[in-house]
CHARMM-style PDB file with segment names, atoms N, HN, CA, C and O in Angstrom:
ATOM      1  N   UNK     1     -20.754  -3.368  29.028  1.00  0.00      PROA
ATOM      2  CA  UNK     1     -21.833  -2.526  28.596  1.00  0.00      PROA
ATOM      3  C   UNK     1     -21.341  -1.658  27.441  1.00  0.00      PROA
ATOM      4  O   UNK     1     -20.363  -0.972  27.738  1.00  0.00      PROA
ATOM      5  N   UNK     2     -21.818  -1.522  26.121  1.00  0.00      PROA
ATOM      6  HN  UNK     2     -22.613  -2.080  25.880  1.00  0.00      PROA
ATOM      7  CA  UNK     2     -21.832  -0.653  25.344  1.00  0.00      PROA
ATOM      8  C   UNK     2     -21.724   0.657  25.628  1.00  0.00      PROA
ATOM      9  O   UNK     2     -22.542   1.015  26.475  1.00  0.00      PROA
ATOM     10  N   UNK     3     -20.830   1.720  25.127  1.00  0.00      PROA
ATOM     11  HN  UNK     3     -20.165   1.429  24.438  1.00  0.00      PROA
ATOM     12  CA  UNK     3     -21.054   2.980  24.751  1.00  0.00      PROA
ATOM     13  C   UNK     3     -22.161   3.486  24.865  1.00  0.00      PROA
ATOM     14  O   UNK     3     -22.801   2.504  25.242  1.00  0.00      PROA
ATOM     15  N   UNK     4     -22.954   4.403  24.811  1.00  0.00      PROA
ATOM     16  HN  UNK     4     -22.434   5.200  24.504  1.00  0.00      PROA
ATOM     17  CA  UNK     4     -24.027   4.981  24.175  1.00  0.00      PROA
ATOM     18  C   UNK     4     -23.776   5.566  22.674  1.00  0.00      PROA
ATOM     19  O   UNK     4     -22.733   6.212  22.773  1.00  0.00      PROA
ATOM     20  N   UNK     5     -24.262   5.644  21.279  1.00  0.00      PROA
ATOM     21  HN  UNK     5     -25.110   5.119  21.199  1.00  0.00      PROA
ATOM     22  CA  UNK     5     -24.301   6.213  20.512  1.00  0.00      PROA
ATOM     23  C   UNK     5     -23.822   7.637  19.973  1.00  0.00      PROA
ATOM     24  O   UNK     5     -24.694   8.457  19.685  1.00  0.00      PROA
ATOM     25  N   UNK     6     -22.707   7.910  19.848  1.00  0.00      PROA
ATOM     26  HN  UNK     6     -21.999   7.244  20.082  1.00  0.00      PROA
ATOM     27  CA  UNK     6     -22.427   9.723  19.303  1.00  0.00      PROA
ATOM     28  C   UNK     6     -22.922   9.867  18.427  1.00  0.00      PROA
ATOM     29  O   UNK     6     -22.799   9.387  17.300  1.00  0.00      PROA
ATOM     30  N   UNK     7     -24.270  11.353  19.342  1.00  0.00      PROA
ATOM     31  HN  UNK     7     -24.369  11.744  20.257  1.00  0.00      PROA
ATOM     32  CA  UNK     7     -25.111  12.191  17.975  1.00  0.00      PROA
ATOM     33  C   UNK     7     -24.126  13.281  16.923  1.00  0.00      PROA
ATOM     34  O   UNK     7     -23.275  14.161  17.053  1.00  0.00      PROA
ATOM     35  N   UNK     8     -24.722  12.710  16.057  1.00  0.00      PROA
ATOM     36  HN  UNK     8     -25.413  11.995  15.952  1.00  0.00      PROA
ATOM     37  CA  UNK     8     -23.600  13.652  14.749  1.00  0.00      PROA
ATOM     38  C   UNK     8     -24.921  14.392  14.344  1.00  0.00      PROA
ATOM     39  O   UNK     8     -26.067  13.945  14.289  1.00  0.00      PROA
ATOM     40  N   UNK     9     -24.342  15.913  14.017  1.00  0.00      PROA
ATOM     41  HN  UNK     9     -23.412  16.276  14.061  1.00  0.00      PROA
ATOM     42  CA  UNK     9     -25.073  16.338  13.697  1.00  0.00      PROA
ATOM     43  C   UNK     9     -24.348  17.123  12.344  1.00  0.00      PROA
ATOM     44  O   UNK     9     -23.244  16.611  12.155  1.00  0.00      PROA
ATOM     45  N   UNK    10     -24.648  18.242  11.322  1.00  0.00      PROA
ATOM     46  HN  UNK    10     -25.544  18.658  11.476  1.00  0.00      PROA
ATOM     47  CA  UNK    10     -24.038  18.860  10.650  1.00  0.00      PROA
ATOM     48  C   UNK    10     -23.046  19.971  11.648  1.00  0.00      PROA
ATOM     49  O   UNK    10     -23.726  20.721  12.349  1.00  0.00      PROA
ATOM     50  N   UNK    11     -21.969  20.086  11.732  1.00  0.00      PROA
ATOM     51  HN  UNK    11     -21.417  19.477  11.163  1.00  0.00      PROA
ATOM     52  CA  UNK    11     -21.356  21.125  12.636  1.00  0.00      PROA
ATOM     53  C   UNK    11     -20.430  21.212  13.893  1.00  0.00      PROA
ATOM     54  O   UNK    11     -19.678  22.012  14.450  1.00  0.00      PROA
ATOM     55  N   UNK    12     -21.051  19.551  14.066  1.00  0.00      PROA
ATOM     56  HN  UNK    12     -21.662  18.901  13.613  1.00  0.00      PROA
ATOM     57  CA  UNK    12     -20.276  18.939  15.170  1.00  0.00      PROA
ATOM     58  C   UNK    12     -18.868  19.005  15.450  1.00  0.00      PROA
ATOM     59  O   UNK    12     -18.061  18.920  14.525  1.00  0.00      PROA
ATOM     60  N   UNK    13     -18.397  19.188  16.973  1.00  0.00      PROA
ATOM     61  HN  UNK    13     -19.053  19.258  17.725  1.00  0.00      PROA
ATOM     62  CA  UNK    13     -16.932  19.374  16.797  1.00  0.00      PROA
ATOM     63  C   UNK    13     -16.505  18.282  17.919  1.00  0.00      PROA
ATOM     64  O   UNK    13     -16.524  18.452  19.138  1.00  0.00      PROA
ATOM     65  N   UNK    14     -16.069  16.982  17.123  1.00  0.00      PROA
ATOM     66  HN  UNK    14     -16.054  16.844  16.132  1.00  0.00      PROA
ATOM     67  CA  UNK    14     -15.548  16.056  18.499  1.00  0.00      PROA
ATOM     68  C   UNK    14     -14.226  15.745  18.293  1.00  0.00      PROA
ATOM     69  O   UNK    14     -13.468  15.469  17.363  1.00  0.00      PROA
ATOM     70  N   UNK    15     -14.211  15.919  19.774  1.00  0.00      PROA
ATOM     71  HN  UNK    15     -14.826  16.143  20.530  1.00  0.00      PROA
ATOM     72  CA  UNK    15     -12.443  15.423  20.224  1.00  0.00      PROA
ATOM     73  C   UNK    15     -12.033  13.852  20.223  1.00  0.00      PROA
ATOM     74  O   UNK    15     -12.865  13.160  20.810  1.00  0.00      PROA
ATOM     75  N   UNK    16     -11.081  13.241  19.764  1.00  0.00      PROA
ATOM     76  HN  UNK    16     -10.405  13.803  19.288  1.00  0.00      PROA
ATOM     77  CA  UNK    16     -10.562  12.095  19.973  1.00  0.00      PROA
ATOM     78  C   UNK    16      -9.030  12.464  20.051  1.00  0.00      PROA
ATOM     79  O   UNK    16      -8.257  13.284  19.556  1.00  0.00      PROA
ATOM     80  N   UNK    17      -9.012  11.366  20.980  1.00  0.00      PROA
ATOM     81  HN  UNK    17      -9.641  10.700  21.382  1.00  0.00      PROA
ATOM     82  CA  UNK    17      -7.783  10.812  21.898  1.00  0.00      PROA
ATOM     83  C   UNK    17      -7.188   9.703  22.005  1.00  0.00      PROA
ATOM     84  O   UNK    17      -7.943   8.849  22.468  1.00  0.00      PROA
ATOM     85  N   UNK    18      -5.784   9.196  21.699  1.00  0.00      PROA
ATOM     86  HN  UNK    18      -5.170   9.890  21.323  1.00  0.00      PROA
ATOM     87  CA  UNK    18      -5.247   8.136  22.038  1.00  0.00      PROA
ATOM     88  C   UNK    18      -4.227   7.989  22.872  1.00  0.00      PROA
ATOM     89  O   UNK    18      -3.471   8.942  23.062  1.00  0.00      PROA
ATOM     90  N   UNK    19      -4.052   6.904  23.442  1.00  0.00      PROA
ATOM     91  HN  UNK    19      -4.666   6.129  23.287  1.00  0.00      PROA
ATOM     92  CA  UNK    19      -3.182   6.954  24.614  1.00  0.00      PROA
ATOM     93  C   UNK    19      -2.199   5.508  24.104  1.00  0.00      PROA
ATOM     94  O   UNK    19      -2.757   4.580  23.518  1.00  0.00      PROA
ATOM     95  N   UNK    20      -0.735   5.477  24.407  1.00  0.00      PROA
ATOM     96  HN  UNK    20      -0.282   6.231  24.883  1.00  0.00      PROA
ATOM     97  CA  UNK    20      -0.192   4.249  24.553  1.00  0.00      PROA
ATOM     98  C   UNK    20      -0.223   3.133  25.458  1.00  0.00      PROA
ATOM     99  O   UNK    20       0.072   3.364  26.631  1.00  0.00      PROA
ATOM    100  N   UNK    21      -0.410   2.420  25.250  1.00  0.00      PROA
ATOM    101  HN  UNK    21      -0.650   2.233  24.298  1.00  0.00      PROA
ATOM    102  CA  UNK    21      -0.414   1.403  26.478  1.00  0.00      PROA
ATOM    103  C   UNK    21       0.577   1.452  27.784  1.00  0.00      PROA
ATOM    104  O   UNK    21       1.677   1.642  27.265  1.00  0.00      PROA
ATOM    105  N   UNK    22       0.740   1.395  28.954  1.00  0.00      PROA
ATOM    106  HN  UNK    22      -0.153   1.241  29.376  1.00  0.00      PROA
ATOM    107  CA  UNK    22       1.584   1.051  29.931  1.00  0.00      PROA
ATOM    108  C   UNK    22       2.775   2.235  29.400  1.00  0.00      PROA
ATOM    109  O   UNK    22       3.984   2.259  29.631  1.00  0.00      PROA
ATOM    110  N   UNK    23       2.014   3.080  28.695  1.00  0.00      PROA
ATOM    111  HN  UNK    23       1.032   3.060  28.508  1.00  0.00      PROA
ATOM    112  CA  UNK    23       3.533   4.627  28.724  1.00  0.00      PROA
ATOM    113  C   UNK    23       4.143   4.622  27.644  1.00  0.00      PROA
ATOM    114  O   UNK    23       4.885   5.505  27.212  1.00  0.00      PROA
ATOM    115  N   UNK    24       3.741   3.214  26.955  1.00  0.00      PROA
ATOM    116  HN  UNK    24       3.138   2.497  27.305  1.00  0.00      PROA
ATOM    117  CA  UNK    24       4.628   3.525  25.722  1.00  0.00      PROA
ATOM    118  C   UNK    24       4.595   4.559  24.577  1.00  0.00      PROA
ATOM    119  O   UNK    24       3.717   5.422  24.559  1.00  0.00      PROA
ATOM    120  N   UNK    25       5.357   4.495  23.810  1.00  0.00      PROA
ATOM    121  HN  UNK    25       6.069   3.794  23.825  1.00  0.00      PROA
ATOM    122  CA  UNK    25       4.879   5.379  22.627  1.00  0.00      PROA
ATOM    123  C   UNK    25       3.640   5.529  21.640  1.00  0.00      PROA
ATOM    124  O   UNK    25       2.648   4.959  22.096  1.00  0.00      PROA
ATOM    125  N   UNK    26       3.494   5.958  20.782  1.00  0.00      PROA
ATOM    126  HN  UNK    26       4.300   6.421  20.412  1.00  0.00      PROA
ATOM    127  CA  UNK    26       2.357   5.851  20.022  1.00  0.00      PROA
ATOM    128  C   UNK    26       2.906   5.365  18.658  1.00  0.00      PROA
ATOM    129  O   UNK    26       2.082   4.667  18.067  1.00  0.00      PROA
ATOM    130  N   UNK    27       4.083   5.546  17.993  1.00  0.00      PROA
ATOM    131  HN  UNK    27       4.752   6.113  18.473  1.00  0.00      PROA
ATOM    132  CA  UNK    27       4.650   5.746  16.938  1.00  0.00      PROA
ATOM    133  C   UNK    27       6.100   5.117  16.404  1.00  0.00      PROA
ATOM    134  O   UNK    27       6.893   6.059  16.396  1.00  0.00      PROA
ATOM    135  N   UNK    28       6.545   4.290  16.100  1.00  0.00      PROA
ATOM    136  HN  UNK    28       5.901   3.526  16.106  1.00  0.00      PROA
ATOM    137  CA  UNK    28       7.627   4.049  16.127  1.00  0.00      PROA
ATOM    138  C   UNK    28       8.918   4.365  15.781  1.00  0.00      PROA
ATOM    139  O   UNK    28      10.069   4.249  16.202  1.00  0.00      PROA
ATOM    140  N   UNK    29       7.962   5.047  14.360  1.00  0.00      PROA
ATOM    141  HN  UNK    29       7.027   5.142  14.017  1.00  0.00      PROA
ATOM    142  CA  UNK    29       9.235   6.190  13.515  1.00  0.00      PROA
ATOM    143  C   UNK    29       8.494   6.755  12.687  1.00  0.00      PROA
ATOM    144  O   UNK    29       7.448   6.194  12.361  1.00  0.00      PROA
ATOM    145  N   UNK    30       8.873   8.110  12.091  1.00  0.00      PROA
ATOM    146  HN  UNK    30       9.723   8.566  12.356  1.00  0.00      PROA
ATOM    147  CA  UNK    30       8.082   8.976  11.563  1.00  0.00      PROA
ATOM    148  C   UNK    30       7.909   8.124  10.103  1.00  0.00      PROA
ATOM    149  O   UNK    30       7.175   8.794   9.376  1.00  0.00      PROA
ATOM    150  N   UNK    31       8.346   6.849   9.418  1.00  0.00      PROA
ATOM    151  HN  UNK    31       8.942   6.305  10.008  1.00  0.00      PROA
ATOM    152  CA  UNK    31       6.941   6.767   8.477  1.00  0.00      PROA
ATOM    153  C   UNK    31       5.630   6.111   9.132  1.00  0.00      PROA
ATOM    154  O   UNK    31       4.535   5.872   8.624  1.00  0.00      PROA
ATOM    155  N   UNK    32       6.070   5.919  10.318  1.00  0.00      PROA
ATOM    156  HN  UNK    32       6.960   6.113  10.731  1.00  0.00      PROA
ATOM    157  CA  UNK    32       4.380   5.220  11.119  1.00  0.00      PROA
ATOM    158  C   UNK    32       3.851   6.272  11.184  1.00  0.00      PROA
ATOM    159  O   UNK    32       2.827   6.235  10.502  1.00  0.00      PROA
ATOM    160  N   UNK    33       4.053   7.599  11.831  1.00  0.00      PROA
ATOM    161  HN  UNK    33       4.885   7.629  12.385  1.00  0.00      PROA
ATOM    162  CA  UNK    33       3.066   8.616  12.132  1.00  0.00      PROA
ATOM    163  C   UNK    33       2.598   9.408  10.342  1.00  0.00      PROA
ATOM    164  O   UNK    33       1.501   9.908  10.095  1.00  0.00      PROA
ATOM    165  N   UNK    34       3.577   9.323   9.516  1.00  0.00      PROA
ATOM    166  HN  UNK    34       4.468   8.918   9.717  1.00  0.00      PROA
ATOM    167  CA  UNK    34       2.711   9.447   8.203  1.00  0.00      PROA
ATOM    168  C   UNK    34       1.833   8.564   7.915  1.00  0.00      PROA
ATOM    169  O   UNK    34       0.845   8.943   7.286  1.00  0.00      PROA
ATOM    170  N   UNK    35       1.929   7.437   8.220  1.00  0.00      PROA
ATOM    171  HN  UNK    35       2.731   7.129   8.731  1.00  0.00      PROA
ATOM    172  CA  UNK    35       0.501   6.303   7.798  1.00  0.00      PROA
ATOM    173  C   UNK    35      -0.661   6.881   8.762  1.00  0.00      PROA
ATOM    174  O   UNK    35      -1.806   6.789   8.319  1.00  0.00      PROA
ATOM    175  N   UNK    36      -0.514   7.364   9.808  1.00  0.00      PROA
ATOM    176  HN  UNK    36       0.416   7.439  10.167  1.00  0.00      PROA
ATOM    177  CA  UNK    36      -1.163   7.783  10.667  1.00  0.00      PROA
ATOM    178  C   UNK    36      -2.080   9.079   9.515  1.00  0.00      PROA
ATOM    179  O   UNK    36      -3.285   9.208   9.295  1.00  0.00      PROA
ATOM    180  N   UNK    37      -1.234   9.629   9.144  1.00  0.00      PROA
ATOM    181  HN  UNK    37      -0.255   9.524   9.323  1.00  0.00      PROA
ATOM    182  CA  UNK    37      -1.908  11.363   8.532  1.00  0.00      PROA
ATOM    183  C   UNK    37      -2.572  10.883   7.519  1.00  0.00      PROA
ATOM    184  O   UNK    37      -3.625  11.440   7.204  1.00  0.00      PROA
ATOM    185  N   UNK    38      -2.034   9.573   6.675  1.00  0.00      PROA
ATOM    186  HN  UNK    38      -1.179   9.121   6.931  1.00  0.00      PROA
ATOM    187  CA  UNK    38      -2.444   9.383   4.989  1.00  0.00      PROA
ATOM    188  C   UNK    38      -3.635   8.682   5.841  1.00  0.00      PROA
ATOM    189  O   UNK    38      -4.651   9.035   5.243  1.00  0.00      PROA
ATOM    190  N   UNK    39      -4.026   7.862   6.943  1.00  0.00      PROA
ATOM    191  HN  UNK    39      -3.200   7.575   7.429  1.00  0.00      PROA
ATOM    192  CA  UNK    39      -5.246   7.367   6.991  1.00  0.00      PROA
ATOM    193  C   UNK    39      -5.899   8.320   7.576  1.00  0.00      PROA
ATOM    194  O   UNK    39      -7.081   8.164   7.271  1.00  0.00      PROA
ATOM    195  N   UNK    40      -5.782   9.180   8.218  1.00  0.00      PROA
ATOM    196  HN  UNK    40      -4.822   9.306   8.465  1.00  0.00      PROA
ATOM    197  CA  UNK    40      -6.731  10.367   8.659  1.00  0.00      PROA
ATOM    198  C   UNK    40      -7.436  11.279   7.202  1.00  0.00      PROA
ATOM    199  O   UNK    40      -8.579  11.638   6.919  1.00  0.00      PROA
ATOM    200  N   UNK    41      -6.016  11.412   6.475  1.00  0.00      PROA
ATOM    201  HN  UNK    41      -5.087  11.120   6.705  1.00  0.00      PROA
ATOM    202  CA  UNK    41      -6.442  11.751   5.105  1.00  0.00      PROA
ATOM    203  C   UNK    41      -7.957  11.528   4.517  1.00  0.00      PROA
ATOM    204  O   UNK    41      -8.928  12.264   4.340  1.00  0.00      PROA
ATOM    205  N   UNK    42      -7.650  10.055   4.289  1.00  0.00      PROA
ATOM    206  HN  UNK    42      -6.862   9.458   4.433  1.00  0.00      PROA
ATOM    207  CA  UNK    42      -8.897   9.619   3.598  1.00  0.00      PROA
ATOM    208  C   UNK    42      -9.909   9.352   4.765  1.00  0.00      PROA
ATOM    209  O   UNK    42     -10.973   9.311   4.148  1.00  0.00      PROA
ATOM    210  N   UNK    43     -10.140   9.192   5.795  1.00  0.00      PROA
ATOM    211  HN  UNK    43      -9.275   9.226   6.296  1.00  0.00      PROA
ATOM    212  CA  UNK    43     -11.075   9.228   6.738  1.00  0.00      PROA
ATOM    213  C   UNK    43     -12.212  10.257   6.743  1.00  0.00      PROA
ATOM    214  O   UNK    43     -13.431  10.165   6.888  1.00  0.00      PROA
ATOM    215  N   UNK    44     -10.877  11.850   6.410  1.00  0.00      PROA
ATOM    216  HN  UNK    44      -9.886  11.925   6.292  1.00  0.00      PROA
ATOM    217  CA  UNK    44     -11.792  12.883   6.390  1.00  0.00      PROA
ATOM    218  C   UNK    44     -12.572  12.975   5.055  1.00  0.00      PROA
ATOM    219  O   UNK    44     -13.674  13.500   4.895  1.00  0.00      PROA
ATOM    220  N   UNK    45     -11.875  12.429   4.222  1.00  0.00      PROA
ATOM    221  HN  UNK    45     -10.980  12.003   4.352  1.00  0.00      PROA
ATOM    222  CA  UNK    45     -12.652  12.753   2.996  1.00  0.00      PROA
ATOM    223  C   UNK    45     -13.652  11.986   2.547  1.00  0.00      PROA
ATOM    224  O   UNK    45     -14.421  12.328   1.650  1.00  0.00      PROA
ATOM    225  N   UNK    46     -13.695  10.640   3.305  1.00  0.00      PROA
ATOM    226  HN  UNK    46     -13.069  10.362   4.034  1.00  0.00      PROA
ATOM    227  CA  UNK    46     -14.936   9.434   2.924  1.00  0.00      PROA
ATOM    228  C   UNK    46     -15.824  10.615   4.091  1.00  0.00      PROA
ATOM    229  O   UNK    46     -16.324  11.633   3.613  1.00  0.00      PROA
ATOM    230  N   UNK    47     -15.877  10.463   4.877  1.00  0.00      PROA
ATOM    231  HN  UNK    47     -15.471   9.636   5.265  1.00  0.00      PROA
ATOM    232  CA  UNK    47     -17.046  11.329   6.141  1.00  0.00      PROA
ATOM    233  C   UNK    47     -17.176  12.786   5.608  1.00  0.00      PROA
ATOM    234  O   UNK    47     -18.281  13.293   5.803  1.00  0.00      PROA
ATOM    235  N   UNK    48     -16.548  13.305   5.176  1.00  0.00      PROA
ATOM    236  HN  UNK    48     -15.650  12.893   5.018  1.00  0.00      PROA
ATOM    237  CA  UNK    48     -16.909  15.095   5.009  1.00  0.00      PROA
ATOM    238  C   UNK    48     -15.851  15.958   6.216  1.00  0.00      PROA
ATOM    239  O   UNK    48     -15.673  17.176   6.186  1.00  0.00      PROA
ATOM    240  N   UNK    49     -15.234  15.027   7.232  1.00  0.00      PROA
ATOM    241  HN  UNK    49     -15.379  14.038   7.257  1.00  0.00      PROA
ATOM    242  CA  UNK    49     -14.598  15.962   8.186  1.00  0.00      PROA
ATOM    243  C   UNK    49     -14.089  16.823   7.671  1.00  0.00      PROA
ATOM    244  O   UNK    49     -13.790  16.905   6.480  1.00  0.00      PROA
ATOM    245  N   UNK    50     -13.869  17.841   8.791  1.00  0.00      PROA
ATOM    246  HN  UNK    50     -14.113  17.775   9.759  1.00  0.00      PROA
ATOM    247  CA  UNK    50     -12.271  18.685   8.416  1.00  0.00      PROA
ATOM    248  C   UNK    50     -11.442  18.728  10.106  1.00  0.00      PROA
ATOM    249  O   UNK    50     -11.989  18.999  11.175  1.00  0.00      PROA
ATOM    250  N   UNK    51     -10.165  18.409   9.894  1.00  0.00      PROA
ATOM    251  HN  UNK    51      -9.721  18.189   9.026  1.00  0.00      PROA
ATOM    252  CA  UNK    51      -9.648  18.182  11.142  1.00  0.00      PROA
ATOM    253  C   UNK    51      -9.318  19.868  11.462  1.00  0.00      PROA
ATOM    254  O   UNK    51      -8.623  20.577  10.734  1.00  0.00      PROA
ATOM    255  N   UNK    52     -10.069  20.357  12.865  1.00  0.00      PROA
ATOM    256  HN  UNK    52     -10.634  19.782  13.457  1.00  0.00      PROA
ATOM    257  CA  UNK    52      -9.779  22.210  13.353  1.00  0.00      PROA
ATOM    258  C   UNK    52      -8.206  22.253  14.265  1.00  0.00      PROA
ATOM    259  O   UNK    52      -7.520  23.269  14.374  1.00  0.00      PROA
ATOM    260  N   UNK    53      -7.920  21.115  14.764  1.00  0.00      PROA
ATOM    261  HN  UNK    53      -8.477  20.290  14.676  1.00  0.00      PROA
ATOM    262  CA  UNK    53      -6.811  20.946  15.892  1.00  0.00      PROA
ATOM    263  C   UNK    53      -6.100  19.704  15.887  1.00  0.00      PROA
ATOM    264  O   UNK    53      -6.657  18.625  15.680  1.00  0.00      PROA
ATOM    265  N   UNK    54      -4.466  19.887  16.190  1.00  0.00      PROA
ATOM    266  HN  UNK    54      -4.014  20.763  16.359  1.00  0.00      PROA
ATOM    267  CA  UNK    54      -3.940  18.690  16.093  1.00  0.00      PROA
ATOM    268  C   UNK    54      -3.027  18.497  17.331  1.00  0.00      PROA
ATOM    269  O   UNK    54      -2.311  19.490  17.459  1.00  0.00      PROA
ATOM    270  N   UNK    55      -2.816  17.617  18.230  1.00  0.00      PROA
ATOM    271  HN  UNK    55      -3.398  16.810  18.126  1.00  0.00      PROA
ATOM    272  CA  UNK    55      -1.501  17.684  18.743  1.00  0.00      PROA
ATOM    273  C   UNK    55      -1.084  16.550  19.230  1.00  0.00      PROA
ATOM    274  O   UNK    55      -1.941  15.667  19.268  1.00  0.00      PROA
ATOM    275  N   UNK    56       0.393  16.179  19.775  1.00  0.00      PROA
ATOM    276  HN  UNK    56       1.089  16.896  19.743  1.00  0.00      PROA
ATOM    277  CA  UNK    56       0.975  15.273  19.671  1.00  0.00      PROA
ATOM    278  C   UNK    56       2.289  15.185  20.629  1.00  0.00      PROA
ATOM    279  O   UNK    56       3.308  15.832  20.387  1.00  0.00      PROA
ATOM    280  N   UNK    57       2.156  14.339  21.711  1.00  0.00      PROA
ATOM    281  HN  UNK    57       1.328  13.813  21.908  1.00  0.00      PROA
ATOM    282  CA  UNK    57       3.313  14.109  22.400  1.00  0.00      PROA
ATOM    283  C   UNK    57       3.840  12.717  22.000  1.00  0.00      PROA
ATOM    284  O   UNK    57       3.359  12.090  21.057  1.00  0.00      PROA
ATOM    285  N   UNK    58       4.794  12.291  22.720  1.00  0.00      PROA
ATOM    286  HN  UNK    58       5.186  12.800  23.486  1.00  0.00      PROA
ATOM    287  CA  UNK    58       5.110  10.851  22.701  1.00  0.00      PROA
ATOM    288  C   UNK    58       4.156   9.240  22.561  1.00  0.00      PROA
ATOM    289  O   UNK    58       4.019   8.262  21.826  1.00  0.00      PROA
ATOM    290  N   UNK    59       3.474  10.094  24.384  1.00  0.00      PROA
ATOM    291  HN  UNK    59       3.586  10.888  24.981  1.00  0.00      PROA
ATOM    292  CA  UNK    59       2.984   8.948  23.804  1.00  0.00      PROA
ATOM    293  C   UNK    59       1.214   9.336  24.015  1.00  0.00      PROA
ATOM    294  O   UNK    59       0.548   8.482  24.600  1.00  0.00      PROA
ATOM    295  N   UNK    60       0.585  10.473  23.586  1.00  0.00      PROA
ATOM    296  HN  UNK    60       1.126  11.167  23.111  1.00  0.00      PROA
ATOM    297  CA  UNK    60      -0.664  11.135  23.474  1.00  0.00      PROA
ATOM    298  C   UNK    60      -1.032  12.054  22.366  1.00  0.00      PROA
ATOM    299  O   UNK    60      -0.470  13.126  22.143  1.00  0.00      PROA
ATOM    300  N   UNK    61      -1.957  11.582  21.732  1.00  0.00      PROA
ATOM    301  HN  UNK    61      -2.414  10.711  21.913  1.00  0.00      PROA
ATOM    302  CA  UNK    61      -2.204  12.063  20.700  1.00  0.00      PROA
ATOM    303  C   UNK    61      -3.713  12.772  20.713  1.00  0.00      PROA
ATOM    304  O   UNK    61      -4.647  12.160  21.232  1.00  0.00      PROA
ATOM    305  N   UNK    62      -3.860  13.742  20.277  1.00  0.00      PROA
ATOM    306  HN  UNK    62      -3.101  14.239  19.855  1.00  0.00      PROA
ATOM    307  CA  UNK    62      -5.627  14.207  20.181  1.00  0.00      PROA
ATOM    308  C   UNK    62      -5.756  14.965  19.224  1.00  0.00      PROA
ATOM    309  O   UNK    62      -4.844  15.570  18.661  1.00  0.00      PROA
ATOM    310  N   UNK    63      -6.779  14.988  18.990  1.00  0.00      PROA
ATOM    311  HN  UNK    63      -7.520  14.496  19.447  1.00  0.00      PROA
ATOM    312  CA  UNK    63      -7.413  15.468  17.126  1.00  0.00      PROA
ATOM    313  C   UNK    63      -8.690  16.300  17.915  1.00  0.00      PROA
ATOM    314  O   UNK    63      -8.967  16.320  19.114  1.00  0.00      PROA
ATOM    315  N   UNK    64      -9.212  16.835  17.002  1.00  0.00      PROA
ATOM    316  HN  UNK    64      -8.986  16.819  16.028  1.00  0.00      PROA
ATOM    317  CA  UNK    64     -10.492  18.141  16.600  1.00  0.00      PROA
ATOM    318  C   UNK    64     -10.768  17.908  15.401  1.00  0.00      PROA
ATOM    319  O   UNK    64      -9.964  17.994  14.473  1.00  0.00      PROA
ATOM    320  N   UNK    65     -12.542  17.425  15.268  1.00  0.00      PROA
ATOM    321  HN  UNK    65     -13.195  17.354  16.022  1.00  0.00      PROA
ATOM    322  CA  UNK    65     -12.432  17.571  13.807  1.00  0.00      PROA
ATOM    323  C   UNK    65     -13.978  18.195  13.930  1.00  0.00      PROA
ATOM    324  O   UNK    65     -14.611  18.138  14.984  1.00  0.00      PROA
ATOM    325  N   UNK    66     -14.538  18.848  12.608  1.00  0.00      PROA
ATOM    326  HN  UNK    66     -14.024  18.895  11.752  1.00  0.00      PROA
ATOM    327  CA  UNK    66     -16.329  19.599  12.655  1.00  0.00      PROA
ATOM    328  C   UNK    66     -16.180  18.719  11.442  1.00  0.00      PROA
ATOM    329  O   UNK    66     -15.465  18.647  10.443  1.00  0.00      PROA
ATOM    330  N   UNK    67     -17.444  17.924  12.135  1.00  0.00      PROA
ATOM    331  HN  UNK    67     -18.025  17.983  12.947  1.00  0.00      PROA
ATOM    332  CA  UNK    67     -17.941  17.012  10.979  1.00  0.00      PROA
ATOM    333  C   UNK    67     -18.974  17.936  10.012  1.00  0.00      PROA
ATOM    334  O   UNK    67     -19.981  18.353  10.584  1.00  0.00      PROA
ATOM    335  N   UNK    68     -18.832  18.218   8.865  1.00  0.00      PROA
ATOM    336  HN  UNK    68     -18.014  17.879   8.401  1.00  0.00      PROA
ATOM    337  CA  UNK    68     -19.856  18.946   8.228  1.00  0.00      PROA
ATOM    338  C   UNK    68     -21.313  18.422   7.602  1.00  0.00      PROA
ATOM    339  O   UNK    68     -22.089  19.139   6.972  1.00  0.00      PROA
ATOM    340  N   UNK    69     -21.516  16.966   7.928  1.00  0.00      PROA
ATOM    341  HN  UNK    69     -20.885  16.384   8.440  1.00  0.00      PROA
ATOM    342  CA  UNK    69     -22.259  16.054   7.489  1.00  0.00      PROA
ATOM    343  C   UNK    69     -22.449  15.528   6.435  1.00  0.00      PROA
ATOM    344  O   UNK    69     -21.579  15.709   5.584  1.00  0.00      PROA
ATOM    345  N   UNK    70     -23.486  14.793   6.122  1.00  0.00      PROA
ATOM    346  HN  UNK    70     -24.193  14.646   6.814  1.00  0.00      PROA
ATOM    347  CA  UNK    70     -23.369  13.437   4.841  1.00  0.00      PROA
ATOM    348  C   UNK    70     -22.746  14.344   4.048  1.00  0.00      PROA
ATOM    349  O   UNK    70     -22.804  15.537   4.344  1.00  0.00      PROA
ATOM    350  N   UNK    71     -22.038  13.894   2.889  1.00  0.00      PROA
ATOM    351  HN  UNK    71     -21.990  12.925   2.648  1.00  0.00      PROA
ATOM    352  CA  UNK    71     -21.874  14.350   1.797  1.00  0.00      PROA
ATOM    353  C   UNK    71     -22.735  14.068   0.524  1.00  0.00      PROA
ATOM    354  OT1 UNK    71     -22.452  14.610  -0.545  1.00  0.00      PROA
TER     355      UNK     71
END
């Protein structure tokens, strides 16, 4: 069964989360987690985001971003 649809609105503040598989890591070495930032980079800037929160364990990662809408 499908998801249901996330309403975006101007202002919105949604959380995303990733998890490693079976415990593993998320990252292999810090130029993977920079490819990680340079594609968040441009993510925010094609959508209008702005990321409010960041954090980061081994192997869990979660973001905050207020989408400010279309551009």
């Amino acid at each position: 069964m499908a998801r249901k649809l996330r309403i975006q609105y101007p202002g919105a503040i949604y959380h995303v989360m990733n998890r490693g598989d079976r415990r593993e890591a998320l990252f292999e070495d810090d130029p993977d987690r920079g490819r990680l930032l340079e594609t968040l980079t441009e993510a925010c800037e094609r959508t209008n985001a702005v990321p409010t929160a960041r954090g980061r364990r081994c192997r869990l990662k979660f973001l905050s971003f207020n989408w400010k809408g279309v551009a």
